[in-house]
Steps between C-alpha positions, in 0.01 A plus 500: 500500500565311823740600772744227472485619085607832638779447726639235279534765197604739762780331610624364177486883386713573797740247462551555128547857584793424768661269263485727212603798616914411543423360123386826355720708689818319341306495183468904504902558612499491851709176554721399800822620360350838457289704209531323166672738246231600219237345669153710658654486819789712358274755361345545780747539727673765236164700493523496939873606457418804261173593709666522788857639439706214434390245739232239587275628817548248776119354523439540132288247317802439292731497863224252638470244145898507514469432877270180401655424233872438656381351817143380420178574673455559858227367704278865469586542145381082399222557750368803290616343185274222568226665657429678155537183306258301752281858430535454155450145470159584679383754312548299183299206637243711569453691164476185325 
C-alpha cells in the first residue's frame, strides 16, 4: 500500500464520516425540531429520564446527539467524527 493509497482512503473515510453523521442522527430521532416520537432517540432519552429521576443529565450522550442533532456538528465534534472515519478508512485498507 503506498502513502498517497493511504491518505486518500483516509480522507474519504473522514469525509464520509462528517457527512454521515447529521444523516444518521436524523435517521435514529434526533432531528432539528427535536426527538422524533417512537423513534430510538425517544427511547433513549425515556431510559435517561427514568435513570436519572425524571430528567436528561446536561452532558449526556443523549443531551450531546440532541445537541448535534438540532444545531449540527461543531468543529471538535466533526473533527473527531472524522478523525475515526479517516482511522477507519485506514485500518480497512490495510487489512485487505
Amino acid at each position: 500500500m503506498g502513502l498517497l493509497t493511504a491518505a486518500v482512503v483516509a480522507t474519504v473515510g473522514a469525509g464520509g464520516a462528517v457527512v454521515a453523521a447529521p444523516l444518521v442522527l436524523g435517521a435514529v430521532g434526533f432531528t432539528a425540531a427535536g426527538v422524533a416520537a417512537s423513534s430510538y432517540a425517544a427511547a433513549m432519552m425515556s431510559s435517561a429520564a427514568i435513570a436519572n429521576g425524571g430528567g436528561v443529565a446536561a452532558g449526556s450522550l443523549v443531551a450531546i446527539l440532541q445537541s448535534a442533532g438540532m444545531a449540527g456538528l461543531s468543529a471538535a465534534a466533526a473533527g473527531t467524527v472524522g478523525g475515526g472515519g479517516g482511522t477507519r478508512g485506514f485500518n480497512n485498507l490495510r487489512r485487505s
